[in-house]
N, C-alpha and C positions, 0 to 999 in steps of 0.2 A: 573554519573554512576560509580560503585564500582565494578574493578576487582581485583579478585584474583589470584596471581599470584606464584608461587611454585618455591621455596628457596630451596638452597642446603645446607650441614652443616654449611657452613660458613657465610650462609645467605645472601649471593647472588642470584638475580633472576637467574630461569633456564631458557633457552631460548625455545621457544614453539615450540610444536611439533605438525604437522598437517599431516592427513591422506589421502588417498582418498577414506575409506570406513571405516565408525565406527565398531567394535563389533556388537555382536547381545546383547549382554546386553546393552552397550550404547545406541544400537537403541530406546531398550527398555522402554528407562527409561529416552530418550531423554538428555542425560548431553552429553561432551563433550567428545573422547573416549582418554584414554592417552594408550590402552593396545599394539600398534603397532609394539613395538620392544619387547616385552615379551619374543619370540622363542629364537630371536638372543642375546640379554640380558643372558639368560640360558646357549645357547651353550657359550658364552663369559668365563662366571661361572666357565660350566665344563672345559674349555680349560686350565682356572685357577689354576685350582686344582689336574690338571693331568701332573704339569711339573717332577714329580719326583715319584719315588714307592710309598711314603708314601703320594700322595698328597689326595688321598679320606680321607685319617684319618685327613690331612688339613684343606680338603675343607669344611669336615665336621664340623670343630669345630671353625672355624674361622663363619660358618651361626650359628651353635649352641649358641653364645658368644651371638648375636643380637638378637636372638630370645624371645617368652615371656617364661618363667622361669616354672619351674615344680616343685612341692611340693612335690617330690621324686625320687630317684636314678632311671633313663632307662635304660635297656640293652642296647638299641640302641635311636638315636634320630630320631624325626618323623619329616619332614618337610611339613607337612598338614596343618601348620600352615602359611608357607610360599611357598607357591608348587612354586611360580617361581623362585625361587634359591635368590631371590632381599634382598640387604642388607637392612638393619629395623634402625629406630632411635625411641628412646623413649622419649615422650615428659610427662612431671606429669599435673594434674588436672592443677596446681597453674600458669602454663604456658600459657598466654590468648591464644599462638599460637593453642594450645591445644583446644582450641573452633570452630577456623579457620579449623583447619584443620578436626577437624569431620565432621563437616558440609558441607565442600566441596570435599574432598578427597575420593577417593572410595576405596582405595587399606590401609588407617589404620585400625586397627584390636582395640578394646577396651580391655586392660589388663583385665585379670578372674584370676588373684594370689589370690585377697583376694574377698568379697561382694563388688560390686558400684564398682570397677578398684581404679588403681592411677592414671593412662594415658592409653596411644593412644601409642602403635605400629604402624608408619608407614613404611609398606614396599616400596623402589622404587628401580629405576635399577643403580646401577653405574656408575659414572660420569667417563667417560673413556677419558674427554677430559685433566682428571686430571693427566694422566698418562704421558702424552708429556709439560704439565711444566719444565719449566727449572730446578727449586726443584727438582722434579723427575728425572731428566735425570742427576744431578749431586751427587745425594747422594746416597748410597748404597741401595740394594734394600731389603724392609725389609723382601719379602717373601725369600731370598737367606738367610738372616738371620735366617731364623726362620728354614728353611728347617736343616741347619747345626744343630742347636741347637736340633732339633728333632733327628739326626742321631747321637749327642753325647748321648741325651738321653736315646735312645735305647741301646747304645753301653755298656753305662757305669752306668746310672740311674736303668734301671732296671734289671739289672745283681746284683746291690746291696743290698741283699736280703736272709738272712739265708737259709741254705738248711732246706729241709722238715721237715726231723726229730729232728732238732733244733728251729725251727716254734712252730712244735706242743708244744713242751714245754712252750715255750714264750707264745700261745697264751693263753695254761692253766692260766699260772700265769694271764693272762689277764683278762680273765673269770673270775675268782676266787675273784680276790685283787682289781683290778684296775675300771674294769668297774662294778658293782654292786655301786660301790662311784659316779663316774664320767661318767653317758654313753652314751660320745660323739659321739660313732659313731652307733649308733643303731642299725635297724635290719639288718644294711650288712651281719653283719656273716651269718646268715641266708636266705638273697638270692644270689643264684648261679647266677654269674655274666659272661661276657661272655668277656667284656672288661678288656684285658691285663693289662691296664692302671693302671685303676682303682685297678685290684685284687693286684698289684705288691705296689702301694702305700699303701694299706690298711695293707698290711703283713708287712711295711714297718713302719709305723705307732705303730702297735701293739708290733714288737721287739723294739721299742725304748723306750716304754713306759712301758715294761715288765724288760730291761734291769737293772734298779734300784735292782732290787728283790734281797738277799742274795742268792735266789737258781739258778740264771740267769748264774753266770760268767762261768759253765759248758759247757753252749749254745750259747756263743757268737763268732759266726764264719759268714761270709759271703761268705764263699767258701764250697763245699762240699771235706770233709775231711782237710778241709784247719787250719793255725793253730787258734790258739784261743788270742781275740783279750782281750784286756782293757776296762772297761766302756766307760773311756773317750772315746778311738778311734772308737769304735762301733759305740758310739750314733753318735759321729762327721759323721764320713762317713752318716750315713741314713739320718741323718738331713738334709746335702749337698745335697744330692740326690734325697731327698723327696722336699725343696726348685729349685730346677733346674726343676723338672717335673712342679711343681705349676708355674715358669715362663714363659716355654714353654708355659703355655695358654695348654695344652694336655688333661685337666680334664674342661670337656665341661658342665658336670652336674653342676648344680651353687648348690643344696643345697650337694653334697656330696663335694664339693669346702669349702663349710662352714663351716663343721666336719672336714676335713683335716687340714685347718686353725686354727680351735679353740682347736684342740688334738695338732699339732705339737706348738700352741702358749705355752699350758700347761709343755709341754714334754721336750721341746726341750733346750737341755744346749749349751750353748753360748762355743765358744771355742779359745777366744781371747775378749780384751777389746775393740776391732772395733763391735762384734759383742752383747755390752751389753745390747743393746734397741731392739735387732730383736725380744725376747717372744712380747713385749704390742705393735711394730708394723705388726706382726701378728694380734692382737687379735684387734686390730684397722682394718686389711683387713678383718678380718672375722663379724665385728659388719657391716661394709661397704656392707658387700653382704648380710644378712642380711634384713637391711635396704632393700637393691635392690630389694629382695623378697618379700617384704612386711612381714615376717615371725610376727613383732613384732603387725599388725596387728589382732585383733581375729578375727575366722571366725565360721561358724555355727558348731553345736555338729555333725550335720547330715554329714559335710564336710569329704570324705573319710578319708585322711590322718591327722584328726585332733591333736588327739594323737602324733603322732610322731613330730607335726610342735609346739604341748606346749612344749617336753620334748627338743629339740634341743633348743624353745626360754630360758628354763628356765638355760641349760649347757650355752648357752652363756652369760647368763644374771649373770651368779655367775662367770665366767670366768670375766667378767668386772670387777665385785669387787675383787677379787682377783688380776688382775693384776695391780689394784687403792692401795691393802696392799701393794703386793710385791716392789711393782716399785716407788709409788711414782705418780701415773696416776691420771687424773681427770678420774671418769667416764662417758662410750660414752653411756650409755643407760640410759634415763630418764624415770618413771612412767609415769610424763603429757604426753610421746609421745607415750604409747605402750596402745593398744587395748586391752588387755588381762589383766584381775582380778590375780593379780601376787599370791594371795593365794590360787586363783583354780584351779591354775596350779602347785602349788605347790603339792597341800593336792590330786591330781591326777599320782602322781609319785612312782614308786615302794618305799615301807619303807626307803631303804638305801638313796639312794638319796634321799628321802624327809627329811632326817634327815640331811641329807647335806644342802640342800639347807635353813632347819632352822637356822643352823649356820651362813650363808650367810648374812641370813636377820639380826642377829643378829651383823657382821660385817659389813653390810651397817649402821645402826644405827651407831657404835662405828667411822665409818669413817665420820659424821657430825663432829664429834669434832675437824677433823682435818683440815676441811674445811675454807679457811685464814679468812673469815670473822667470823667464828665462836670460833675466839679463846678468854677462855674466861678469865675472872680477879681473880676469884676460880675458888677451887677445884671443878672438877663436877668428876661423876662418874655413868655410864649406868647401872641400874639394868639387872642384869640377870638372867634367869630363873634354875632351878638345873637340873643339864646333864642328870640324869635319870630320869625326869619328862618329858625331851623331846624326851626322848626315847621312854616312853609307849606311848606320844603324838603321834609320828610318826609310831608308829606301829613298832616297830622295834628289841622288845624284842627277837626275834627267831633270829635275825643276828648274826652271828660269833663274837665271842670276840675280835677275832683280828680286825677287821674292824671298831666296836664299839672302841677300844682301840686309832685305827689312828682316829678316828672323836673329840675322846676327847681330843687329842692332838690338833685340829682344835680347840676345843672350848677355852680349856686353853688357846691358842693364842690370840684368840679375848678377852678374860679375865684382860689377861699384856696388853693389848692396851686399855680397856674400860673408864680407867680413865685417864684424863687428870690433871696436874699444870700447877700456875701459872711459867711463863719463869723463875723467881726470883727463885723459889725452883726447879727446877731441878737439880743444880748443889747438891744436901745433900740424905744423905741414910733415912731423917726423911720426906716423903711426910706425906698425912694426912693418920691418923691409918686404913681405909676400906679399900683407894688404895695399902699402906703396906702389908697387911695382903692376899687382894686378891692377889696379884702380885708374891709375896713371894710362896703362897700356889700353882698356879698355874703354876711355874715355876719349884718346886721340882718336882709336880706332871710329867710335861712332862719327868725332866730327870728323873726319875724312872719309867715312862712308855717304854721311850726307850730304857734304857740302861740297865734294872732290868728286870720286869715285863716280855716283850713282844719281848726283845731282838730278832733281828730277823727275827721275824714273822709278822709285823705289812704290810700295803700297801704303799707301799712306794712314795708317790706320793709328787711333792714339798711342801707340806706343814707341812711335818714328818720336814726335816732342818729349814725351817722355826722359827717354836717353838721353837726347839730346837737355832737356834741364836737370840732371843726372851726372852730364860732362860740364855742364857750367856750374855746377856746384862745387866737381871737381878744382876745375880751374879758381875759381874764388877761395878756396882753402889755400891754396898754394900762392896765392895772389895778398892774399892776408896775414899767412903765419909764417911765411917763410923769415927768414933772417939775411938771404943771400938775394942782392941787388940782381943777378941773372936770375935767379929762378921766380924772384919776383915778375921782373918783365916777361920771363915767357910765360909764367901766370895769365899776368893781364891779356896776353896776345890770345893766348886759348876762350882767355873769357870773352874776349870782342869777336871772334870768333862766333864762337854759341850764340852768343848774343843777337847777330846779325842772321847766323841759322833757325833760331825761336823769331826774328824780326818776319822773317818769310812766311813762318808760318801762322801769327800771330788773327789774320783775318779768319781761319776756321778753325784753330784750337784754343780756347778759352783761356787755358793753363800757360800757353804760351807768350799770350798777351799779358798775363800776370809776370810772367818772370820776366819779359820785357822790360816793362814797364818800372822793375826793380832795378834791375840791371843798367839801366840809360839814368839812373839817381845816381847810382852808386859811380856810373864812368864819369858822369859830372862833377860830382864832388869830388875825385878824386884832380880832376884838371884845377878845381877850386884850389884844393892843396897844394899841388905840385906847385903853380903858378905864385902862389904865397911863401912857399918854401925861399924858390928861387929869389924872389925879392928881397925875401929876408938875409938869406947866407950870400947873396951875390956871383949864386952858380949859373946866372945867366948865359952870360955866354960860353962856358963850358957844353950848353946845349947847341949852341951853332958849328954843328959839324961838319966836317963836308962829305953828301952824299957821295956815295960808291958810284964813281963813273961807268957807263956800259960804253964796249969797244964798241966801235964799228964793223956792222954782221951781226953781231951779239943780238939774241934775241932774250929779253928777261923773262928768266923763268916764271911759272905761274901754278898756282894751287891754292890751300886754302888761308896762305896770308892777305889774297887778293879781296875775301871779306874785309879785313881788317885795314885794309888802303881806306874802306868809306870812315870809317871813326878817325884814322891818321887826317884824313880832309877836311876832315869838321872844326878839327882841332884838339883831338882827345894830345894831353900831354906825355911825353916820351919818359918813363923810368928809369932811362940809363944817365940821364943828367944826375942823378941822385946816386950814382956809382962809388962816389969819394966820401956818400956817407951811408955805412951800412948799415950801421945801427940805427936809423933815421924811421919813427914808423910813420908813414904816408896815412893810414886813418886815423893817429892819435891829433891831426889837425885839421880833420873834417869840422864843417861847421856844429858846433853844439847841436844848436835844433834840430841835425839832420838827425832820426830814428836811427840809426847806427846799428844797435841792437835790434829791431827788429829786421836788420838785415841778416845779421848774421844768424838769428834763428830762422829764418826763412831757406836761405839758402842752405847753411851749415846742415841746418834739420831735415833739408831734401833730402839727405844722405839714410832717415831715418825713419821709419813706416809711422811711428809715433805724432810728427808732425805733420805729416800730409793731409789730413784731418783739416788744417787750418786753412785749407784754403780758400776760404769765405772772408779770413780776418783780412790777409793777402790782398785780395783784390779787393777790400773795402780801402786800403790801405795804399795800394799800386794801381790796382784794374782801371 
C-alpha cells in the first residue's frame, strides 16, 4: 500500500493532522479532511500583519507575492483566489511532484496565466513550528526588517518626486518623444489608480526618462519651489528611490513589476563604477518575471488582455537585444522558447514602435556575428534593407520627423556593427570596400544628424549616445591607421566632432562621460606629439599659414565643423603641418606612460559586442 504523504518546502514530511469531525465537503466526497485549523491559521495571518500601521499594506503583499499572477495592473488585490489567507507554493508542469499533488491535494488551484496552466498553486497554512527554531530565535527578524525599510520608504522614497507643475512637463516630453518609440509602460496613464505606490513610482519613472530632453533642465526639481538640480543628481536620486521601493517587495502587481524593471533597466544611469552592470541586471529581473508569468507564452485572440501582453512581450523582447549591444550580454530570450509568431506581434504594434522594433530584428541578426562560435575567417557583411522602405513598411510615414530622425540614428548603428573582419585586419583604416563605405557613410550621417540637422530636438533615449560613440570610434580608426596625411586629418575632425557631441551629452549618459573622458586624453596627447614633432623636424613654421580670407558680404558657411572651432581654440594641434611627412606616425610618439593600448581596445573594441562588457574597466580608468 502507497501512502501519500504532504511535504513542506524543504521537503520534509509534515506530521498528520487528525480531526474529530471531517468537513461537510470532505464528508462528501469521502477523502480525508485537512481543513481543521483553517479559522485559526487566518486569525494567526491577520495577527501577522497587524503588528505595525502599515501592516495591511504588508500583509497584503507579502499573500499578493504567492499568489497566481494577473495579466494586468488592479487597483486593489482580490484574495478569492486564496480566501484562507494560506501561503501558496508553485510547482511547474516538469515537476512529477506536480502529478502528486493534483491528484491528491484539495487545496492546489491549477495556474490560468496562459491556455493548459504551467502548474499547480498549492495553498497550505503555515508552519508555525518554524518559528521557535533555533535559526529563528537567533537571527534578526526579517518582518522588523522589512517593516523599517517600509517606513524609510515612505519617508524618503516617495517624497522623491517632482512637484505637479514640473511633472506635467516631463510627462509631455514623455508623451511626445519618448513613449510613441518605446511604450513600456502602457495604458497606466490612462487608468486612475488608487495605489499611492504605484502612482508615485510611475511619476517617478516617467521624470527620469523625460529628464535627458534639452527642454527638461527648467523642470528638474524635487521640492516644490525647491532649487534646480543637475541631470546627473535628478536621475541619481529617482533612480535610488525607484530601486529601494522595487526592494521593499511594495509593488505587488508582478506585471506593472515588469514595466518598472524593464523602463528603469532602459533609463536609468549608473552613478559610480560599483554600479555599471545594474541596467542588464535589471533587465535579467525583468525577463525573470516575465518568464514567472508566463507572458512569453501565446494565448487566444479572444483572451481579454491580449494586446497589451504582445506589446509588453515585444518592449521586453527588443530590451534584451539592446542590452546584448549595449553591454556586452548573451541574450535571455530565445524564439524556440516563446509561444508567440514574433512577426505578429510585431506587424500588431502602433507604426512607431513597429518601426522600432524592425530595427531590432535587424540588430538581432547583426548580433549572430558576434556570437564566439560564429566568428568568422572573411569578411561577411548583413544585407540591409533602405531606411525609407522601412518606413512605408511600418506604416510610419505620418510620424514626426524628429522621431524618424532618432530611429535612423538606431538604424545607422546597427549599419557600423553589420559587418564583421577578420581579427588580422582590424588593426588598418582599409577593411573590405562595402564595410568602408557603409561604416563611413553611416557614421557621418549620425553625426550630422545630431549635431546639424536635428540639433536638439531629436528623443533622447540611450541609443542617441550610443551612435554617436559608434561614429567616434569610426572616426579614431581612420584617425589611427590611415597612412594618408588628409584622411588622417579629416579622421581627427570627425573625432572632435563626436567628441563635443558625447561632451553635450555627457551630464545624463554615463557611457558618454566615459568616452569623453577618453577622448579629451587621447586629443591631448596627441597636441603633446604634434607640438614635439615640430620642434624636433623644424616644421614650424610650415604651420603658419595664412587663413582663407572671407570677402566682403560673404557670410561663412556653418555646420558641423563649427563643433570642432571649440577644440581648434583651445589649442588642439593642426595635422596638416605633418603633410611633407607621411609616413610619420603621430601615436608612435605619445607619451610612454600614456595607456595607449588601452585606448585602442576601448574605442577600436566599441566596434565589437565582445568588449562592451568592459565598461566598468572604462570608467575605472576615464570615468
Amino acid at each position: 500500500m502507497v501512502r501519500f504523504v504532504e511535504s513542506d518546502s524543504t521537503g520534509l514530511p509534515l506530521k498528520r493532522k487528525q480531526v474529530a469531525q471531517a468537513c461537510s465537503r470532505c464528508r462528501r466526497r469521502k477523502k480525508r479532511c485537512f481543513h481543521h485549523n483553517n479559522h485559526a491559521d487566518h486569525r494567526v495571518g491577520s495577527a501577522l500583519g497587524s503588528v505595525s500601521g502599515d501592516g495591511e499594506v504588508e500583509a497584503r503583499s507579502s499573500a499578493d507575492r504567492l499568489t497566481p499572477p494577473q495579466l494586468e495592473p488592479l487597483l486593489e488585490r482580490d484574495n478569492s483566489q486564496n480566501p484562507e489567507g494560506h501561503a501558496s507554493r508553485f510547482v511547474g508542469d516538469l515537476n512529477p511532484e506536480a502529478i502528486l499533488m493534483e491528484a491528491t491535494s484539495l487545496c492546489s488551484t491549477r495556474d490560468v496565466s496562459v491556455r493548459g496552466g504551467l502548474g499547480i498553486w498549492q495553498s497550505r497554512a503555515p508552519d508555525l513550528a518554524k518559528s521557535t527554531t533555533p535559526l529563528t530565535l537567533t537571527s534578526p527578524s526579517r518582518h522588523a526588517v522589512q517593516e523599517m525599510l517600509i517606513a524609510y520608504v515612505r519617508s524618503y522614497c516617495l517624497a522623491c518626486c517632482p512637484p505637479p507643475s514640473d511633472y506635467a512637463i516631463l510627462h509631455r516630453i514623455y508623451i511626445e518623444k519618448l513613449d510613441p518609440i518605446f511604450p513600456i509602460l502602457g495604458g497606466h496613464f490612462a487608468m486612475p489608480s488608487q495605489d499611492e505606490i504605484g502612482g508615485k513610482v510611475l511619476q517617478q519613472v516617467v521624470s527620469l526618462a523625460a529628464a535627458a530632453d534639452p527642454e527638461a533642465p527648467r523642470y528638474l526639481r524635487l521640492e516644490p519651489e525647491g532649487p534646480l538640480l543637475s541631470r546627473h543628481d535628478f536621475c541619481t536620486s529617482l533612480s535610488s528611490s525607484i530601486q529601494t521601493i522595487i526592494d521593499a517587495s511594495l509593488i505587488t502587481d508582478r506585471v506593472f513589476l515588469t514595466r518598472i524593471l524593464a523602463a528603469l533597466s532602459l533609463y536609468m544611469q549608473p552613478s559610480s563604477p560599483d554600479e555599471a552592470d545594474v541596467p542588464a541586471l535589471l533587465n535579467g529581473r525583468a525577463v525573470h518575471q516575465m518568464h514567472t508569468l508566463g507572458l512569453q507564452m501565446a494565448s487566444d485572440d479572444s483572451h481579454t488582455h491580449n494586446q497589451a501582453s504582445r506589446s509588453l512581450f515585444c518592449c521586453l523582447w527588443a530590451l534584451d537585444r539592446i542590452n546584448g549591444a549595449f553591454y556586452g550580454r548573451a541574450c535571455l530570450i530565445h524564439e524556440r522558447d516563446v509561444g508567440w509568431d514574433v512577426d505578429d506581434c510585431i506587424s500588431a504594434q502602433a507604426p512607431t514602435f513597429r518601426l522600432f522594433l524592425m530595427i531590432v530584428i535587424l540588430l538581432d541578426k547583426v548580433i549572430g556575428l558576434y556570437r564566439p562560435g560564429n566568428r568568422q575567417e572573411k569578411e561577411v557583411i548583413i544585407d540591409l534593407p533602405i531606411f525609407e522602405q522601412m518606413i512605408l513598411d511600418a506604416g510610419a510615414a505620418r510620424v514626426s520627423s524628429s522621431c524618424l530622425a532618432s530611429l535612423e540614428i538606431f538604424y545607422h548603428s546597427v549599419a557600423i556593427l553589420s559587418s564583421q573582419s577578420p581579427s588580422e585586419n582590424r588593426s588598418t583604416a582599409l577593411p573590405a570596400p562595402a564595410t568602408n563605405s557603409r561604416r563611413s557613410l553611416a557614421a557621418d550621417r549620425i553625426t550630422s544628424i545630431v549635431g546639424q540637422e536635428f540639433r536638439g530636438q531629436l528623443s533622447y533615449l540611450p541609443i542617441i549616445p550610443y551612435g554617436v560613440s559608434l561614429s567616434l570610434s569610426v572616426s579614431y580608426r581612420k584617425m589611427r591607421h590611415s597612412n594618408i596625411p588628409m584622411f588622417r586629418s579629416r579622421g581627427k575632425q570627425a573625432f572632435m566632432a563626436n567628441t563635443s557631441l558625447l561632451k553635450s551629452l555627457d551630464d545624463t549618459f554615463w557611457t558618454a562621460r566615459t568616452m569623453v573622458a577618453m577622448a579629451e586624453q587621447v586629443l591631448q596627447e596627441m597636441d603633446k606629439a604634434v607640438a614635439s614633432i615640430t620642434q624636433e623636424t623644424g616644421l614650424a613654421d610650415a604651420s603658419k599659414k595664412a587663413e582663407p580670407r572671407v570677402r566682403d558680404g560673404e557670410t561663412p558657411t556653418q555646420g558641423v565643423s563649427d563643433v570642432v572651432l571649440d577644440y581648434n581654440n583651445q589649442g588642439s594641434a593642426d595635422l596638416s603641418i605633418l603633410d611633407t611627412i607621411p609616413d610619420l606616425d603621430v601615436f608612435g610618439h605619445f607619451d610612454p606612460t600614456f595607456n595607449l593600448g588601452a585606448v585602442d581596445a576601448a574605442l577600436d573594441g566599441n566596434l565589437d559586442f565582445g568588449a562592451s562588457s568592459n565598461w566598468f574597466d572604462w570608467q575605472q580608468l576615464w570615468g
